[in-house]
N, C-alpha and C positions, 0 to 999 in steps of 0.2 A: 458532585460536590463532596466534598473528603468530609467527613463525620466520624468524631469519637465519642466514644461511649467507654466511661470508666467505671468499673465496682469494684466490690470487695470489702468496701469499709466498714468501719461498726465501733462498737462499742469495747473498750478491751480494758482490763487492770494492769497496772505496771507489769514488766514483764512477760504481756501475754505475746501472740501473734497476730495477724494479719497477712492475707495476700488478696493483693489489687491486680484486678485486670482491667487492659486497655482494649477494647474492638477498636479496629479501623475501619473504614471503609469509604471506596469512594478514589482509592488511590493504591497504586503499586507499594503498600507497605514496606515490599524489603529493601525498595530502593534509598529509604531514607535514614539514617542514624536517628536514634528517637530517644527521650527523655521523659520521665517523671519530675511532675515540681510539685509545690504545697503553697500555699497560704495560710498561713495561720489568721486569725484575727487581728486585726490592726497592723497587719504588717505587711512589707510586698511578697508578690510569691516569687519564689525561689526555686533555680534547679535541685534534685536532689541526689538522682541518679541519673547517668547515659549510657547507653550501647548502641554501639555500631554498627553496622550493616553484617560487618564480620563477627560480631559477640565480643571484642572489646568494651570493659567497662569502666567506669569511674563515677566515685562519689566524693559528697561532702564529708567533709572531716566528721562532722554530728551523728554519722548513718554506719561510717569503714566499720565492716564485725558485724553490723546488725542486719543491715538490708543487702536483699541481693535482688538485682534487676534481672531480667531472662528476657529469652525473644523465642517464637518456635516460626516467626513470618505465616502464621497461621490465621484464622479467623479474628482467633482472641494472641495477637500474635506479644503483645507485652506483657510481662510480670512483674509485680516487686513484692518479695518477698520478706514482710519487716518480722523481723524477731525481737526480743527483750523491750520492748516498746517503752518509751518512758513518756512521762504528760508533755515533754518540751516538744513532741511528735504530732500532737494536736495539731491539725490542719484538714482541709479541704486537699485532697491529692488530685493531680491531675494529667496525662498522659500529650507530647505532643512532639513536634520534629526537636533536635538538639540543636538544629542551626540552623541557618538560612532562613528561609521564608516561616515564618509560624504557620501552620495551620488554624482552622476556627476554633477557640475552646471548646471545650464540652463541656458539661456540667458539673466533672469533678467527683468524687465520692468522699465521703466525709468519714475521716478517722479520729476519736477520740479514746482519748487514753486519760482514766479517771483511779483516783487513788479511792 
């Protein structure tokens, strides 16, 4: 059974940083193009960033300049890299396929950004 497992998150003041890691396991990671989303509170969650099997990426308008997503198809094979962090960033992040079938959530790691 495919199981992820996301950290990295914490506590941060505007502008600080964070980087989030994804473990996979359970599945041929580098066959799938994979995704970060969030949920903030009250809201749905959303994609934020994607890469492709190839390391093509794309993000949300809210993230271009800040976050950068990585892939090494390694143990901890996703990354997101978020810089200058602002509070509208607050959410629960979460790591999973970009398309097609979802995978089973994980638990998400929790990123706040506090003034």
């Amino acid at each position: 059974q495919v199981r992820l497992v996301e950290s990295g998150g914490g506590l941060v003041q505007p502008g600080g940083s964070l980087r989030l890691s994804c473990a996979v396991s359970g599945t041929m990671f580098s066959s799938y193009d994979m995704a970060w989303y969030r949920q903030a509170p009250g809201k749905q969650r959303e994609m934020v960033a994607t890469i492709t099997m190839g390391g093509r990426t794309t993000y949300i308008d809210s993230v271009k300049g800040r976050f950068i997503v990585s892939r090494d198809n390694g143990k901890r094979p996703v990354y997101l890299q978020m810089n200058n962090l602002k509070p509208e960033d607050t959410a629960v992040y979460y790591c999973n396929a970009a398309d097609g079938i979802l995978f089973p959530w994980g638990q998400g790691t929790q990123v706040t950004v506090f003034s």
